[in-house]
Each structure stands twice: as C-alpha cells, then as structure tokens.
C-alpha positions in Angstrom: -6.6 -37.7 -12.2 -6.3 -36.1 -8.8 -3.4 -33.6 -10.2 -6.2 -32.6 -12.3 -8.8 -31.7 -9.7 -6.7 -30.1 -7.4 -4.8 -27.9 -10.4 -7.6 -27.0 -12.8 -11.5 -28.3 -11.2 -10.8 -26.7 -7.7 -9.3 -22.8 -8.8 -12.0 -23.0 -11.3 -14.6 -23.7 -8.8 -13.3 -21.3 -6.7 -13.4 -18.7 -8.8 -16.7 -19.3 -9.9 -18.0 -19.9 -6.5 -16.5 -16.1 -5.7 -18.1 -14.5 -9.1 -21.2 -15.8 -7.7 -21.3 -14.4 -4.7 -20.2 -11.1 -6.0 -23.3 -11.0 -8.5 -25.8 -12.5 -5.5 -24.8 -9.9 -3.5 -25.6 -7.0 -6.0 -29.2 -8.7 -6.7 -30.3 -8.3 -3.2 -29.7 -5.4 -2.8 -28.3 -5.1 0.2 -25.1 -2.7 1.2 -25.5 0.7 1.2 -28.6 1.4 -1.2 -30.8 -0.9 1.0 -29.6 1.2 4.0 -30.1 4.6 2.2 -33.9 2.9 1.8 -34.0 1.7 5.2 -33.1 5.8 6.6 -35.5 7.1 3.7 -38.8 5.1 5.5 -38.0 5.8 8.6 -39.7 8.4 10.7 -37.2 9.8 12.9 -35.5 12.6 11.9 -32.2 12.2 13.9 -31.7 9.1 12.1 -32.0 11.1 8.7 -29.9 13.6 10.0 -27.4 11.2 11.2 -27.5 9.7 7.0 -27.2 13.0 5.8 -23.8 13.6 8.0 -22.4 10.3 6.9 -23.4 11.1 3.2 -21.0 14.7 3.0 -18.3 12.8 4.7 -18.6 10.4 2.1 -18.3 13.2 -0.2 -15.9 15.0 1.2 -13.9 11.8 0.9 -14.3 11.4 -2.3 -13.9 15.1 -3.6 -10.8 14.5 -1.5 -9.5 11.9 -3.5 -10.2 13.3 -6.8 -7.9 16.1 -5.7 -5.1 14.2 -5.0 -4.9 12.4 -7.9 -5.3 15.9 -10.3 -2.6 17.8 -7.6 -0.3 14.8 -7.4 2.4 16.0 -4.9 5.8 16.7 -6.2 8.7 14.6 -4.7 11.8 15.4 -2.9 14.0 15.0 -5.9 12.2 18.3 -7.6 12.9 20.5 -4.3 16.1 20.1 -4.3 17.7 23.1 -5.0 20.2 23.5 -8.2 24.0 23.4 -8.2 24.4 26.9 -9.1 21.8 28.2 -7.0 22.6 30.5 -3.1 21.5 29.2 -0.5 
C-alpha cells in the first residue's frame, strides 16, 4: 500500500495543493491590481507618477514583444548569398 501513496496519493495531492494556491492567490486580490489600488488611494503624486512610469514600461515591454513575434528575425541560412551570385 505504500507504492500506492507515494506514486498516485502524493503527486495528486501535490498537484492539488498547487491548483489551490493558484486560485487563493487570484481571490485576494493581491499582485499587481491590489498595488494599482494601493497608488490610486494614495495622495502623493510622486508615487502616481512613479506608477505611471512603471505602467508605459510595462507597455513598451509588451508592444515590444508583440513585434517580435509578427517581425520574427530571419536566420543566417537566408543571408547567405547564392552560388551564382558576385560578391
């Protein structure tokens, strides 16, 4: 009974124990959204300034992204000039 526990009971658990935390952690809110909250209610205006900077980085990084994967860069095989081609 032991093979059992320690090849189906315990991965299962585990697994369940990690989907768990996963959905706990969206409920409460906290990670990003609470902090975009947290700068909203505040009163000082370099601390909303500061959010503001962080937010266009993040969407710089992003718009970034996008662009690389719709402007994949060619590889070095397609540079390569042909065999009948000067040099």
């Amino acid at each position: 009974m032991a093979w059992w526990h320690n090849k189906v009971v315990f991965p299962v658990k585990r697994a369940w124990l990690a989907v768990a935390a996963r959905v706990k952690a969206r409920k409460d809110g906290s990670g990003i959204l609470k902090l975009h909250d947290d700068v909203q209610t505040c009163g000082y205006q370099d601390v909303q300034v500061m959010w503001e900077i962080l937010r266009s980085e993040m969407e710089l990084s992003r718009n970034l992204k996008q662009r690389r994967r719709l402007f994949p860069r060619r590889s070095t095989w397609s540079n390569r000039s042909t065999p009948g081609a000067v040099q």
